[in-house]
N, C-alpha and C positions, 0 to 999 in steps of 0.2 A: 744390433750394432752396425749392419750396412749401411745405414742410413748416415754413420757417421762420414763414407766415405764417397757419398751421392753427389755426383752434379746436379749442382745448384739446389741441396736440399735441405734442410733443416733437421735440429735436433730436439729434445725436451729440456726443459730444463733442470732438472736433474742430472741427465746426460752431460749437460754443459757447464754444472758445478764442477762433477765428480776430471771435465776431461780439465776443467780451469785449474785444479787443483794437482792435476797430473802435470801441468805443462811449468806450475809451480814449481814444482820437486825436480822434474829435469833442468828447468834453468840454473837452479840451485846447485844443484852436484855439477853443472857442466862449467858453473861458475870455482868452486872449488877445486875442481881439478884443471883449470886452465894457469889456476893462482898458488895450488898447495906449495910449489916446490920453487916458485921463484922463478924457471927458467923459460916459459912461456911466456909468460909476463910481469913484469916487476911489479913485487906490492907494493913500492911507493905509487906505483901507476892505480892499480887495482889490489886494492890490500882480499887477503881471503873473509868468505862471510863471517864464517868464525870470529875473526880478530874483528869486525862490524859488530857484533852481536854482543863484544866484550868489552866493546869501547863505550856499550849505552849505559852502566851502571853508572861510568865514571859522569857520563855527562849528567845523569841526574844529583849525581850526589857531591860532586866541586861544583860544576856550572849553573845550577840552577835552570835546568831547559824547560823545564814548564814553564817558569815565569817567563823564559826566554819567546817559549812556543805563543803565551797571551799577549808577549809585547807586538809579533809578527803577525799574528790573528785582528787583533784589535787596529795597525795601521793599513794591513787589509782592507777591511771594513769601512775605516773611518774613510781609505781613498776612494770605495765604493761610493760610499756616502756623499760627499764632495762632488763628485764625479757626476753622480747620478741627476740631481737636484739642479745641475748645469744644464747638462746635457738631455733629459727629457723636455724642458719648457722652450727652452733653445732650439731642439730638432723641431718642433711642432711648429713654433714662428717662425723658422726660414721653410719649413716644409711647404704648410702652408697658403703663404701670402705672396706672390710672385715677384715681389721689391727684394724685399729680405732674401730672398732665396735667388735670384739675380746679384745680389752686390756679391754675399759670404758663401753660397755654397760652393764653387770651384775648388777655392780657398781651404774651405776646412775639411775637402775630401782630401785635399793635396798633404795637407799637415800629417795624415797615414804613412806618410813615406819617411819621417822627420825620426834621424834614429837617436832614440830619447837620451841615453846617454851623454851625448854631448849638451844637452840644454843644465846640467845637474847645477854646473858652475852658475846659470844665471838664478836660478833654486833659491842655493846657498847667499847669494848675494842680498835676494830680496829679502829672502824667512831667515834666516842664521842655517842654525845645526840641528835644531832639535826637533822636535815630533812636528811638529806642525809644516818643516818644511818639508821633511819626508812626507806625511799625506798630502799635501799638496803637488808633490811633485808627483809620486802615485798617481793621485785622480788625474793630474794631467794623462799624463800615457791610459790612462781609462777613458779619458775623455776623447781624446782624439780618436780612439774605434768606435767609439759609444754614439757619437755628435751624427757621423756621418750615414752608421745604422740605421739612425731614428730621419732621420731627411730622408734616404731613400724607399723606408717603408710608407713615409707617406706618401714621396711620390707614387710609388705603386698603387696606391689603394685609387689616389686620384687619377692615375693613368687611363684612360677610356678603353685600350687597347686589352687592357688586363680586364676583361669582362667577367670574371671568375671573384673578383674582391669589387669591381668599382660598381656593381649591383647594389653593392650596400650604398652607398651614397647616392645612387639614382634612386632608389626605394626610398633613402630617408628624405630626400626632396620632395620626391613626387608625395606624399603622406604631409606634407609642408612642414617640415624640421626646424627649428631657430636654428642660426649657425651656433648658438651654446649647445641647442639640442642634437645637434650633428655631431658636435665635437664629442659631447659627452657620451653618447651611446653608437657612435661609429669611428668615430677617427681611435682616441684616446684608446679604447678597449682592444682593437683592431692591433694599433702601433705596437702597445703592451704588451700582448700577446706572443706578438714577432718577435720582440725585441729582447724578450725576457732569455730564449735560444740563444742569444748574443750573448747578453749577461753572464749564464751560465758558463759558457765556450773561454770565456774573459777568464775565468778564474787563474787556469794554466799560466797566459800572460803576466797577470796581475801579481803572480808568486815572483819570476823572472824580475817583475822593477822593485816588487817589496827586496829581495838580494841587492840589487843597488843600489835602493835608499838607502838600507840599511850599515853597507858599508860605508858611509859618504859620514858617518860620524858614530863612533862605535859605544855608541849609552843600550845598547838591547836589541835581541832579537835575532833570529837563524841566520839571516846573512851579515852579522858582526860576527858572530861565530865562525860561520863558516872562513869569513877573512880574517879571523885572528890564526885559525890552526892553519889554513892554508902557507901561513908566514913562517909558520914552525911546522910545515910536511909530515902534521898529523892526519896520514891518510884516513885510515879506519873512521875516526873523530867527524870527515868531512862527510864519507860517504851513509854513516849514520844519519847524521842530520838532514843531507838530501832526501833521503827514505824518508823521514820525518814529515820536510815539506810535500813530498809526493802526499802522503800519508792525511795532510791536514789539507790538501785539494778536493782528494779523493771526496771525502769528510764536509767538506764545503760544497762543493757539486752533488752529491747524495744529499744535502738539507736541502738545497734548490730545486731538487729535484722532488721532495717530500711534501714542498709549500707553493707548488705548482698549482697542485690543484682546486687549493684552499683560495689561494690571488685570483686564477682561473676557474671556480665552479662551473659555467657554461661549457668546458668544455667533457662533461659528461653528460649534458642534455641531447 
């Protein structure tokens, strides 16, 4: 067990279940007793976990949080979807082609800074209220990290300077490559590969605007929930459901993580 406390050294993993699971149990009790008595800190603030843990029945069995959890899952997804289907064919043609990526790139790297929030109003105006305007508004905030990711990987790949990646496109010239044949088996796979790290990194965000959307018209989903009880200072109720979303991140990012290798087979050759 020295080794747990080594510069700069490494553990088993076993070792780093068993300490994962210790560091559990202390946050836990440290969180109970900073909460038990009310006078360190207010459970309107920080309700105890106990009263968390006894607020999940109710949400199953008045609020229906499963079907709540599938409506917040599924406009996830669908902003992925939206999102995605823009933003790869679109990073590729301004990547690229030196025109396209001259007029729009400055542009839609600048859009990164744009705090999404304030666009909801224009959202609503276009879509209405209901699902459609919420994935839409979604894939935008997915789009706007997503657009700029995939432009910059290709710059790199075409960067001469980056001799570590731009060998692949010197090798697929020199072997005489169609520019389809380049694209297909070095840019595309190349991009993809980068950009999927991104994807995955996304998730975290992409919970943050699903709560957004979702209060912006309250027909379903974790963050109508969470702004209905927030109005009624049902603590306990709030902080359930957050664990909830961490919980269906976690859960999202572990399948990306699962279907890596299967999108990626190359990379255990």
């Amino acid at each position: 067990m020295k080794n747990l406390l080594q510069f700069g050294g490494s553990i088993t993993k076993r070792q780093s279940t068993i300490v994962t699971i210790i560091g559990a149990i202390v946050l836990l009790l440290l969180w109970h007793l900073v909460t038990y008595s009310g006078e360190i800190i207010n459970q309107k603030i920080l309700p105890n976990p106990f009263d968390v843990v006894k607020a999940i029945p109710g949400l199953i069995s008045r609020y229906d949080v499963f079907g709540n959890i599938a409506y917040t899952v599924g406009l996830n997804l669908s902003g992925y979807f939206f999102a995605l289907i823009i933003a790869i064919p679109l990073g590729f043609l301004i990547g690229i082609y030196p025109l396209p990526s001259a007029l729009f790139k400055p542009y839609f790297e600048a859009l990164r800074y744009l705090p999404l929030p304030t666009v909801s109003g224009i959202f609503i105006a276009i879509f209405g209220l209901g699902f459609g305007m919420k994935a839409r508004f979604l894939a935008f905030g997915i789009l706007i990290f997503t657009l700029p990711s995939v432009i910059q990987k290709v710059s790199d790949l075409q960067n001469p300077k980056n001799e570590k990646d731009n060998v692949y496109i010197q090798t697929a010239k020199t072997i005489g490559m169609t520019n389809w044949q380049l694209f297909r088996y070095v840019y595309f796979p190349y991009v993809m590969d980068k950009i999927y790290g991104d994807i995955r990194s996304l998730v975290a965000i992409s919970y943050t605007y699903v709560v957004i959307a979702e209060a912006l018209n309250k027909e379903g989903g974790i963050g109508s929930m969470i702004s209905t009880f927030t109005r009624q200072s049902r603590t306990p109720e709030i902080y359930a459901l957050l664990f909830v979303i961490i919980m269906i991140g976690l859960l999202q990012d572990y399948a990306f993580r699962k279907m890596e290798p299967i999108i990626f087979p190359y990379h255990k050759q």
